[in-house]
C-alpha positions in Angstrom: 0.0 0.0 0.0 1.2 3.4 -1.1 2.2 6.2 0.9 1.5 9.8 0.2 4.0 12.1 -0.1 2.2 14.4 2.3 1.9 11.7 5.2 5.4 10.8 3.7 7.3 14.4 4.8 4.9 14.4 8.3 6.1 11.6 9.2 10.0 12.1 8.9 9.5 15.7 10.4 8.3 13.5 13.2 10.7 10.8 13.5 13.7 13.8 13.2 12.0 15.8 15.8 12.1 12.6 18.2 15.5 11.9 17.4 17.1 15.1 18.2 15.0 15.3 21.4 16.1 11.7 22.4 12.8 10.1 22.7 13.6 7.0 20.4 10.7 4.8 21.9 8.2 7.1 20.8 10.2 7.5 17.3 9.8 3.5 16.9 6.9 3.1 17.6 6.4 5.3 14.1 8.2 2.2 12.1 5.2 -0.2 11.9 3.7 2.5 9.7 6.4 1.4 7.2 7.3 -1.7 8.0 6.8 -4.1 5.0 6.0 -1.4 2.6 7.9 -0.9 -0.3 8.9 2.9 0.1 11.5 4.3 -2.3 13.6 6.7 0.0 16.5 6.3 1.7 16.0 8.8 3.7 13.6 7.4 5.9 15.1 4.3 6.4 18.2 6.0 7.4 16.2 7.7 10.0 14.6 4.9 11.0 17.9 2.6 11.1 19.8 5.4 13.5 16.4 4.6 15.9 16.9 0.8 15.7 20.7 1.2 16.6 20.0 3.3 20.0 16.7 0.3 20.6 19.8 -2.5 19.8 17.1 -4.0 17.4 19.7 -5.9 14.6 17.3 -7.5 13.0 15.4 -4.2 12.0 18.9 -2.3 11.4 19.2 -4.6 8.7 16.0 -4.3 7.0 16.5 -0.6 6.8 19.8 -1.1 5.1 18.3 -3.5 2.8 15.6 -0.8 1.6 18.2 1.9 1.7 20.4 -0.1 -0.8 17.2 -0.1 -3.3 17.7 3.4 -3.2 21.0 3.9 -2.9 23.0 1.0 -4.7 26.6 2.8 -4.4 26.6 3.6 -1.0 29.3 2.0 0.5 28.7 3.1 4.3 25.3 1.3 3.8 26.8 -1.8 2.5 29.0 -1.6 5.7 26.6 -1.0 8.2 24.4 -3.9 6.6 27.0 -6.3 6.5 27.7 -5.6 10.1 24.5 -6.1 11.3 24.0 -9.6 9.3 27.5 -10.7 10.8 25.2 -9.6 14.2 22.7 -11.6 13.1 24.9 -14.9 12.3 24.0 -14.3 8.9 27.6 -14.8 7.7 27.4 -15.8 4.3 25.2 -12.4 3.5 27.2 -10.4 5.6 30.5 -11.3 3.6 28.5 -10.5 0.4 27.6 -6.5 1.9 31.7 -6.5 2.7 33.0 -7.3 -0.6 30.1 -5.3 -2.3 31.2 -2.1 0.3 34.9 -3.2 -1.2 33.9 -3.1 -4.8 32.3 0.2 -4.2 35.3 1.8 -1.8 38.1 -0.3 -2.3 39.9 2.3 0.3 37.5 1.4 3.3 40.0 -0.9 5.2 36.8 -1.8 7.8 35.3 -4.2 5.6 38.5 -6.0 4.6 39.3 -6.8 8.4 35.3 -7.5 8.9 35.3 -9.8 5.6 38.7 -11.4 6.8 37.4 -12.1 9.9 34.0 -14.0 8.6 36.4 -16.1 6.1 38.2 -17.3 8.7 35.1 -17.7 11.4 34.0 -19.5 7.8 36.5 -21.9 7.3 38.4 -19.9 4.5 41.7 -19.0 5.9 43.3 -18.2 2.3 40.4 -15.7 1.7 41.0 -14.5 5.3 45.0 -14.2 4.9 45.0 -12.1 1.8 42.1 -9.7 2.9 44.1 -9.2 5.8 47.4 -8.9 4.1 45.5 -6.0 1.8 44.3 -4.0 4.7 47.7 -3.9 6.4 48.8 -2.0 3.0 46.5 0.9 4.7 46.1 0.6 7.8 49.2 -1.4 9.7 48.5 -1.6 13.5 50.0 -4.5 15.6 46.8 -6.3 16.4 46.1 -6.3 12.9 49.1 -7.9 11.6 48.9 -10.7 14.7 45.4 -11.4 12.8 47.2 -11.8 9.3 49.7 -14.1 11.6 46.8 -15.9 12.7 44.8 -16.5 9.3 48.6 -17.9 8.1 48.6 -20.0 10.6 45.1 -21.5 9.6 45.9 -21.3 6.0 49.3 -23.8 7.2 51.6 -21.4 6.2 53.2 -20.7 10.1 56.7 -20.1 8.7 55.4 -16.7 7.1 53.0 -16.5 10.0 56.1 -16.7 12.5 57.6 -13.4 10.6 54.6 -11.6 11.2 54.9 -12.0 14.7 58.2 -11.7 14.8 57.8 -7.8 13.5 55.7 -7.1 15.9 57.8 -8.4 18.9 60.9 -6.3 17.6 58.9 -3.0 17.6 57.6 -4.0 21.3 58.6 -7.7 23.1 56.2 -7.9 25.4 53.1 -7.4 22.9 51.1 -10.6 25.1 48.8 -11.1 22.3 52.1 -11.4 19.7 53.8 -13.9 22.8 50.8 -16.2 22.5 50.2 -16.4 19.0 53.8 -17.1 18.3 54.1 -19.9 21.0 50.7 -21.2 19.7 52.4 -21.5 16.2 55.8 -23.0 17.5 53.3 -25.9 19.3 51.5 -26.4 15.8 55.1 -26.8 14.1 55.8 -29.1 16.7 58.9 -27.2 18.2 58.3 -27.7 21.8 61.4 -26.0 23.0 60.4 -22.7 21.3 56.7 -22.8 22.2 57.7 -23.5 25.4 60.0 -20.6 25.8 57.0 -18.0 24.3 54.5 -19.7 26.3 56.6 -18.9 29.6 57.6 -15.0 28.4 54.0 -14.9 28.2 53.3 -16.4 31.7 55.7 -14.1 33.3 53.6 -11.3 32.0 50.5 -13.0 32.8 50.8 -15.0 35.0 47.0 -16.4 35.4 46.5 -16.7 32.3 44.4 -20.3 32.1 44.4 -20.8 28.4 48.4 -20.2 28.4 48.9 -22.5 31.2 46.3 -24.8 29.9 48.4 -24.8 26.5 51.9 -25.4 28.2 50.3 -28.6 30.0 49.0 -29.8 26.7 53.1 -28.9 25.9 54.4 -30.9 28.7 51.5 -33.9 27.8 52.6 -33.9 24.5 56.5 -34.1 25.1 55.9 -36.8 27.7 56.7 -34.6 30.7 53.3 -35.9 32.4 54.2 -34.6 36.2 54.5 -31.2 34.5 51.9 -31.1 33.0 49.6 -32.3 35.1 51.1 -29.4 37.6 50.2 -26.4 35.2 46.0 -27.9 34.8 46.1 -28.4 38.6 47.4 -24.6 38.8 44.7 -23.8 36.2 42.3 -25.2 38.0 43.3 -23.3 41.6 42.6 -20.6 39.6 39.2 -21.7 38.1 37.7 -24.9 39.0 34.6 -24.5 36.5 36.4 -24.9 33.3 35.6 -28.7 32.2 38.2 -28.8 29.6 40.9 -28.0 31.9 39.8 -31.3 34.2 39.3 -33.5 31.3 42.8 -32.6 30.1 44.0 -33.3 33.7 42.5 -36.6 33.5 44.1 -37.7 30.4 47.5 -36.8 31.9 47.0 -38.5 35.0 46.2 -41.6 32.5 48.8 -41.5 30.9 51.0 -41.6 34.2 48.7 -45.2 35.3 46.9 -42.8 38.1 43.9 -44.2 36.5 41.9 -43.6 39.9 42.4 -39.8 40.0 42.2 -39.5 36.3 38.0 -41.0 36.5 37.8 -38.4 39.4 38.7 -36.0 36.6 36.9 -37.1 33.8 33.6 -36.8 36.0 34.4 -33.6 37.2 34.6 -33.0 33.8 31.0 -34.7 32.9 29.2 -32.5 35.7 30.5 -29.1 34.9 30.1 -29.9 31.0 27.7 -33.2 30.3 27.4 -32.8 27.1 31.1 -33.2 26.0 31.5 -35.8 24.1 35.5 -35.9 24.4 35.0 -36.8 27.9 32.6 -39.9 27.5 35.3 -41.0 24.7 38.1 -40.8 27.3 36.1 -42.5 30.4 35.6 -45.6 27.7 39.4 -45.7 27.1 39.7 -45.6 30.7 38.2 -48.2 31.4 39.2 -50.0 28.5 42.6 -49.9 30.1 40.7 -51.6 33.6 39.5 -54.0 31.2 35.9 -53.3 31.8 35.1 -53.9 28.8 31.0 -53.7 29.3 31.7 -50.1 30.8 34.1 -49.3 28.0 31.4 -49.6 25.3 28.8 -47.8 27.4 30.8 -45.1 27.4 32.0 -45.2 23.9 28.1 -45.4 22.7 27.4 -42.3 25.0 30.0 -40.6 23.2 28.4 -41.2 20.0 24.7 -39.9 20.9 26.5 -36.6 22.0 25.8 -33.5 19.7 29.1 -34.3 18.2 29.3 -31.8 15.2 28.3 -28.9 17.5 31.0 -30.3 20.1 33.7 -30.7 18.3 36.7 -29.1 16.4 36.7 -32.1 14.1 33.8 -34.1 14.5 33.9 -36.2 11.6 37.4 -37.7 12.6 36.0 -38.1 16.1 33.1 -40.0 15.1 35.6 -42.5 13.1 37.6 -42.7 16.1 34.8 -43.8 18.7 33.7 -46.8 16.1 37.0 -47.6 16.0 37.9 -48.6 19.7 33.6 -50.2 19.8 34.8 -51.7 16.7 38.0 -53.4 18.3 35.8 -54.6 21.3 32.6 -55.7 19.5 34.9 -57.5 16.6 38.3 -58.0 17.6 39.0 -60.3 14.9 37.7 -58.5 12.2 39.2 -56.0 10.3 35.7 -54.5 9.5 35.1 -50.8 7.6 35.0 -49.0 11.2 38.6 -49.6 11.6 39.7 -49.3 8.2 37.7 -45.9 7.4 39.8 -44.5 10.7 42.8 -46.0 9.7 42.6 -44.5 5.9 41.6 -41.4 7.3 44.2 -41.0 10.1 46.7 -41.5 7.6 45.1 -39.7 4.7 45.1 -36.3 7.4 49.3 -37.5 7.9 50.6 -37.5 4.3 52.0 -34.4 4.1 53.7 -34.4 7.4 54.3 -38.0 7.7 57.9 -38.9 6.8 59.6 -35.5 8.2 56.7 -36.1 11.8 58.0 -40.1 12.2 61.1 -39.8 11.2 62.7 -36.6 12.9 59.9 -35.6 15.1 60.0 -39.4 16.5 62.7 -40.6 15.8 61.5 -43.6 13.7 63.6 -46.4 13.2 61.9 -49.2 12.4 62.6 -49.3 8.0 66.4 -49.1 8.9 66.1 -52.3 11.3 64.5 -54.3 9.3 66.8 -53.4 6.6 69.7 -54.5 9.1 67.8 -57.8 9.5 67.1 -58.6 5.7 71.0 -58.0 5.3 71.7 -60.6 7.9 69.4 -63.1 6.5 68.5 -62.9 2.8 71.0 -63.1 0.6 68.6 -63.3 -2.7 68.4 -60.0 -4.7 65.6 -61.1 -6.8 62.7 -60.6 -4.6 59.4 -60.3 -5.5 58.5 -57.9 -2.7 55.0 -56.9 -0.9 55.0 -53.7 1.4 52.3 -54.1 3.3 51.1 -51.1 4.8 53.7 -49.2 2.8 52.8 -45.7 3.7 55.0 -43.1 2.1 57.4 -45.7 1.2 60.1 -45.3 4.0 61.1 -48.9 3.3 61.2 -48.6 -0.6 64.9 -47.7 -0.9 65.7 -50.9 0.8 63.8 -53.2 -0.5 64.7 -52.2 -3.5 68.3 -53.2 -3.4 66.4 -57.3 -2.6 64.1 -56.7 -4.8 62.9 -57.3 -8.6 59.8 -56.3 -8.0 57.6 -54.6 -5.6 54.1 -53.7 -4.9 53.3 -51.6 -2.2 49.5 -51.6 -0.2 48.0 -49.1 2.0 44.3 -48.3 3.2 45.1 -44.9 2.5 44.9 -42.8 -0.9 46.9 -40.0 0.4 50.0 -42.0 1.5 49.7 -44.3 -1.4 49.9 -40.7 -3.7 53.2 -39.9 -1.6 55.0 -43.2 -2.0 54.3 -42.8 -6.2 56.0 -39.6 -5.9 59.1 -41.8 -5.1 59.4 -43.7 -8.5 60.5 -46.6 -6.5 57.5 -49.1 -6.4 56.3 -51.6 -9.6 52.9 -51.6 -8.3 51.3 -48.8 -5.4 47.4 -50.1 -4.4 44.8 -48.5 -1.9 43.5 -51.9 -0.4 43.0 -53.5 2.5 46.1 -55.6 3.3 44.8 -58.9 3.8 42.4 -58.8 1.3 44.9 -57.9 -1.1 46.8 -61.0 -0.7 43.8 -63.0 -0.8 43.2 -61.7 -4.0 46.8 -61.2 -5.8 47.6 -63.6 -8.7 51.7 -63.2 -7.5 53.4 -65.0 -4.6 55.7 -63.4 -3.1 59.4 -64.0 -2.1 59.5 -61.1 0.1 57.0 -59.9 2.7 57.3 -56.3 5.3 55.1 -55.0 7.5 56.9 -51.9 9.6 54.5 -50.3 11.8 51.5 -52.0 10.7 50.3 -55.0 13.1 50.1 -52.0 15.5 46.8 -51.1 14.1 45.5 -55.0 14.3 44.3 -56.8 17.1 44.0 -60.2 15.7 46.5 -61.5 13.4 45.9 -64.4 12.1 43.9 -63.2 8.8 47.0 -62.0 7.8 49.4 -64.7 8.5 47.1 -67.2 6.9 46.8 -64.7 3.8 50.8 -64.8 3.7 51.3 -68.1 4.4 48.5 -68.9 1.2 50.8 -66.1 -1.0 54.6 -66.7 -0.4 56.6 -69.0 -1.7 59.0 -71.8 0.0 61.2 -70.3 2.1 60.0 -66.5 1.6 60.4 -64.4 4.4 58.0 -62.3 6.4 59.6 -59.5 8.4 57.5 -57.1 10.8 57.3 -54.9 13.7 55.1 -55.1 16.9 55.2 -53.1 20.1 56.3 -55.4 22.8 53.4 -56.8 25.7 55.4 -58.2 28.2 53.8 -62.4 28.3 53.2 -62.0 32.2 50.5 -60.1 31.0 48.9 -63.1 29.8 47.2 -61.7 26.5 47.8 -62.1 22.9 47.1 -58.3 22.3 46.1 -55.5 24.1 44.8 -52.1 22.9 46.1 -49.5 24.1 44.8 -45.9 24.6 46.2 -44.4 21.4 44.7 -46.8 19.5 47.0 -48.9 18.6 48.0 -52.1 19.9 50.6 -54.4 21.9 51.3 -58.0 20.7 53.1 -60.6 22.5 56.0 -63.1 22.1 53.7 -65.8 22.9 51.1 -65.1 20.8 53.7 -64.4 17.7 55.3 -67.7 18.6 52.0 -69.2 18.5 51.1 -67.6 14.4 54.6 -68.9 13.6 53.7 -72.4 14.7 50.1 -72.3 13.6 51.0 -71.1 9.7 53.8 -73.0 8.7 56.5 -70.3 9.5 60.1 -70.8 11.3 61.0 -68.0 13.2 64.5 -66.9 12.3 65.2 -63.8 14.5 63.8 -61.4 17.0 65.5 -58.0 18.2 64.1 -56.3 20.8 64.4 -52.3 20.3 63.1 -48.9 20.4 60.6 -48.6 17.7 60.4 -44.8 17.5 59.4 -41.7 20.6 55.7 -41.5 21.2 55.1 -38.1 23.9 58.9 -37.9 24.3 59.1 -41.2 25.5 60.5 -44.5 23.8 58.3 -47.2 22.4 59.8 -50.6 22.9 59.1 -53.6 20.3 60.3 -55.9 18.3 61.3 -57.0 14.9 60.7 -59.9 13.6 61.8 -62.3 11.1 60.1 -65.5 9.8 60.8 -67.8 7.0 58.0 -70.1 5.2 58.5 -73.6 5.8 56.9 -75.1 2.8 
């Protein structure tokens, strides 16, 4: 329904005359007169818009904008203002479309870059993010403005250029806290504990209660296997605030990890009464009691986990989900190597690709591919191998076995690390496959069989020794690696809390006897670091019989 022009000019001499006297309520109370009519003039709807913003009503704000841009498609202040209050709103989407359309229209207004940079990276666009907030430090260069840049780099995985935008802002002033944190933050993410932990405690000596720094430097300590310190910085975060529930559920991981498996379910409920909804918590109180071998309180808790709101929750949800049916997997079906397990295991090592070789072999100190080599020298003297990597991953074992080797086909669940071992030129065949499966299906037999760092992810073994001992020719040899479980333990496996299991001597012995294999040799030695600690194993060395 039209308005007249007449009742048109009364009624903005009104709302102005309201507005200068202050007496917004009775000025709103003027807008349902308008409200939902299509009224060409920007003028009104400004007026009406500087009313909303003194009533705090968003939603109206940005209807005026909308109807002022009719008007008024150039204005760039409008385009601003309405992107700001969609962004209000949670409206993100639209409110990066009003930034970029304010941009296109003032490409000097530096406030919508930062606002547009922001929502890319709230967005999960950190590229986006990093270059709008590259462009509005050409204008505008402020310290908390580059430390966003940093942190949009950091998202975006490129920290080393990240690291240089902290760094400028730490030469102009060193103890710039926000700069401190980001930059020990990034140091953590590149995995160089020494420097994070150096930034996280410059930091601390400015701020000394500050829980998510002290928080973060237990995660540190957790993470390099100093578990007494780092159960001493939660327990000092949590003197200073008992309510936060991540802070107990961290604790009670820590305290895990040191056996204190008492105090660490004291934790975890803590944890579940301040924040019952968690589902992290639930997943950690199942590998608790995994570890207690409760196994019928194990999976309750694993299920809970699962019918949390996991994708509101958490940071990853999708990976979390795969990792829950994997430990109900292993307890429900510990014999079978069902799509549960391999979907985690394909996707763990998909997310690792990358990183993989330069993580295991400098950050951990992986050994295992240069042992087995030692072993293969001792006992094989054929060069003319036909060779199976099972569970070949990037290939670490490739340049050995090629100096036995004729030919060689690599397996691995996972796409990603089967793309990085191709990059090597070094393998006949490269498959995605499940490794037993594989076997069972290949038309070669095989003179030649390694698995380094694979039975770690298996509970039950014997599909694959009887798939090998089908496959490999008279005296072939099959040489893997297993993490050591002491046989006073009296189990042929255990799963442990990372996932990933123990095997022992006893039960290998008993796969040797069981599929026709001799077993040659065994050395006992450190496998690799896992949180700054050494993981003890074995590898192994077997010879078919027949």
């Amino acid at each position: 329904m039209a308005i007249s022009k007449q009742k048109l000019h009364s009624l903005k001499n009104d709302l102005i005359k309201f507005i200068q006297s202050g007496q917004f309520k009775k000025a709103e109370k003027l807008y349902p007169s308008v409200r939902g009519r299509e009224i060409q003039d920007a003028e009104l709807w400004r007026l009406f818009a500087s009313v909303h913003a003194q009533r705090g009503n968003i939603a109206e704000i940005a209807y005026c904008c909308k109807n002022i841009i009719k008007t008024c498609p150039e204005d760039h202040l409008t385009a601003f203002n309405y992107g700001a209050a969609l962004q209000n709103l949670e409206r993100n989407d639209e409110a990066i479309q009003q930034y970029e359309n304010c941009i296109k229209i003032s490409p000097g207004y530096i406030n919508a870059y930062t606002n547009c940079a922001y929502l890319y990276l709230l967005t999960g666009h950190p590229e986006k993010a990093a270059n709008y907030y590259r462009r509005s430090l050409e204008s505008n260069e402020t310290p908390e403005l580059r430390i966003q840049y940093g942190q949009a780099l950091i998202a975006s995985d490129n920290r080393e250029i990240a690291l240089q935008q902290f760094n400028y802002v730490l030469h102009n002033n060193p103890e710039d806290r926000h700069a401190l944190f980001s930059t020990a933050q990034c140091y953590y993410e590149m995995r160089d504990y020494t420097d994070s932990e150096k930034y996280y405690l410059k930091f601390l000596s400015l701020d000394s209660k500050n829980i998510n720094a002290i928080n973060n430097l237990g995660r540190l300590y957790e993470e390099t296997g100093k578990y007494e310190l780092a159960i001493e910085k939660y327990q000092q975060a949590i003197e200073i605030d008992s309510s936060i529930a991540i802070i107990h559920n961290n604790l009670g991981k820590a305290l895990v990890k040191m056996g204190n498996l008492i105090e660490a379910e004291k934790e975890f409920d803590r944890c579940v009464q301040l924040a019952p909804e968690y589902p992290e918590t639930y997943f950690n109180l199942g590998k608790l009691y995994n570890d207690k071998s409760d196994i019928k309180k194990a999976k309750e808790y694993f299920s809970k986990a699962l019918s949390m709101d996991i994708e509101k929750s958490m940071e990853k949800p999708d990976e979390f989900v795969l990792a829950v049916k994997y430990f109900l997997s292993n307890l429900d079906s510990p014999e079978s190597f069902d799509e549960d397990k391999k979907a985690f295991v394909a996707n763990l090592f998909d997310g690792y690709a990358n990183k993989f070789d330069l993580h295991l072999v400098q950050g951990l100190q992986y050994k295992t591919p240069e042992i087995i080599n030692e072993l293969m020298l001792s006992h094989i003297s054929k060069k003319d191998n036909i060779t199976l990597d099972l569970g070949c991953g990037t290939g670490l074992c490739c340049k050995y076995l090629s100096k036995q080797s004729t030919h060689i086909t690599g397996v691995d669940l996972s796409p990603g690390m089967i793309d990085k071992a191709r990059e090597l030129d070094c393998y006949n065949d490269l498959v995605v496959g499940e490794i037993s499966e594989f076997i069972n299906t290949s038309d070669r037999t095989f003179d030649l069989v390694v698995a380094a760092d694979v039975f770690v992810y298996i509970g039950v073994l014997k599909d694959i020794f009887h798939a090998c001992s089908n496959n490999m020719s008279s005296n072939a040899y099959l040489i893997f690696s297993t993490e050591h479980l002491p046989d006073e333990a009296n189990e042929n496996y255990r799963l442990l809390e990372s996932g990933r299991y123990k095997h022992s001597n006893t039960y290998i012995n008993q796969l040797s006897s069981d599929y026709d294999f001799a077993l040659i040799d065994r050395k006992f030695c450190t496998l690799r670091k896992e949180n700054g600690k050494d993981v003890k194993g074995c590898v192994v060395v077997m010879r078919k019989n027949h």
